[in-house]
N, C-alpha and C positions, 0 to 999 in steps of 0.2 A: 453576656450569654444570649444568643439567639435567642427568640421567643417562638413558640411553634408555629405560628402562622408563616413566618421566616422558614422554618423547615417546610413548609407544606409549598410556598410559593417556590422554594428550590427545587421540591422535589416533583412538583409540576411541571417546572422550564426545564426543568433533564430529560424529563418524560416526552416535550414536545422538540427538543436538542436529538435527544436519539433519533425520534421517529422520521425526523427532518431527517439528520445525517444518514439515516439507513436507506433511506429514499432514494437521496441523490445518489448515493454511493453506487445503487442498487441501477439508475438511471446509467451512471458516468460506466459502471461496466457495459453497459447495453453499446454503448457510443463506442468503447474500444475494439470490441469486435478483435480482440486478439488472437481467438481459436483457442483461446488455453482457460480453465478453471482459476476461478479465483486461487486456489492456493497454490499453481502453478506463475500464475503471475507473480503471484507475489513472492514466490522463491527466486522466479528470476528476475523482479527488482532487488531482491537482499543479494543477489549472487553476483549481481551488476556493479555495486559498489566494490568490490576487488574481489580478488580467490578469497577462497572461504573454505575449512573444512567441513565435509558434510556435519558431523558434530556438534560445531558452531552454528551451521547451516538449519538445525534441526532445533537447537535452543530457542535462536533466532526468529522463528518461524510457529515456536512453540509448540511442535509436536514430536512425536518418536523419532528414534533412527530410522526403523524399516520404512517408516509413514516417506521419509525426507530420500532415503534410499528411490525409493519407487517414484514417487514426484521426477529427481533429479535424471532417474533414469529413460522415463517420457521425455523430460526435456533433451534429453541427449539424443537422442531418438530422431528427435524433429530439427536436430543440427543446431539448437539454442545455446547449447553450455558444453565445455569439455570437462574432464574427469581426467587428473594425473595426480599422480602419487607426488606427497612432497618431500623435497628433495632432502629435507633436513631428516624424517621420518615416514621411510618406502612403507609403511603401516596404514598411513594417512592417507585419506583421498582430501585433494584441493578441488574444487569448481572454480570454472572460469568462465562469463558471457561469451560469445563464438561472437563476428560481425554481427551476423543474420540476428541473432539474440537481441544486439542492441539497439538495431534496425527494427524489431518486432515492437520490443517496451516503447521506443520514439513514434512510431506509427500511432500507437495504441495511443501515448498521454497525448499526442498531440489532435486525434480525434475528440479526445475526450473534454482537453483543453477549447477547443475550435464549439463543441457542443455548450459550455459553459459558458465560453464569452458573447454566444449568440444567443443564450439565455437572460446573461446580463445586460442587452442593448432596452430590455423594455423598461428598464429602471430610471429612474432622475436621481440627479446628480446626490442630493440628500441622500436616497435609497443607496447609493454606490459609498458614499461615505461612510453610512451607516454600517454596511458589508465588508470594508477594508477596516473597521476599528472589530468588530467582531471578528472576522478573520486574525488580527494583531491575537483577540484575547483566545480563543481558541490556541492560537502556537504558543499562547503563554502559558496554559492550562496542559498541552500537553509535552512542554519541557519539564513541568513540575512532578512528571509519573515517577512513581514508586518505583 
């Protein structure tokens, strides 16, 4: 059984894990300059990986339908995603990335990619090490979600 000091020093490296990750995160949108709200982005990276019912869309994304409605509808708007009914269920709306959509998300990660690897240049080689096994355990930690 953990002893509390073991709780305490976890629960201080979460504390300085988050503040870190909300930083960068907060950085790495600044560098995408997509013209779209985080939770526009982010709909149109989940809508990017195939058609998607709004529904699923909305689960996905974790918030309402009307929330996921209106989102999808700005996006459509700005000629990112189309909207058809699908074909098994005329009830259903499917989303689908347009070109320009997917041209949008590559512009964006690849600014934001281009800002982090010129971040990483000031590091030595340990430091880069150090970064690729924490990054391993990070994707291990977040294959294990609930």
């Amino acid at each position: 059984m953990p002893t509390l000091s073991a709780a305490i020093d976890r629960a201080q490296l979460a504390g300085r894990l988050r503040l870190a990750v909300t930083r960068l995160n907060r950085r790495l949108r600044l560098q995408g300059e997509s013209g779209l709200s985080a939770t526009a982005f982010s709909a149109l990276a989940t809508i990017a990986r195939g058609p998607i019912a709004l529904g699923e869309l909305a689960a996905a994304e974790g918030v309402k339908p009307p929330s996921i409605t209106s989102t999808v509808a700005a996006l459509e708007a700005q000629g990112l995603v189309i909207r058809e009914a699908d074909p098994s269920d005329r009830r259903v709306s499917r989303v689908s990335v347009t070109p320009r959509g997917r041209l949008r998300l590559l512009r964006s990660r690849s600014r934001k990619t281009a800002y982090l690897a010129a971040r990483l240049e000031i590091l030595d080689e340990a430091q880069l090490r150090t970064l690729t096994e924490a990054a391993e355990i990070l994707e291990r930690l977040l294959e294990r979600e609930p």
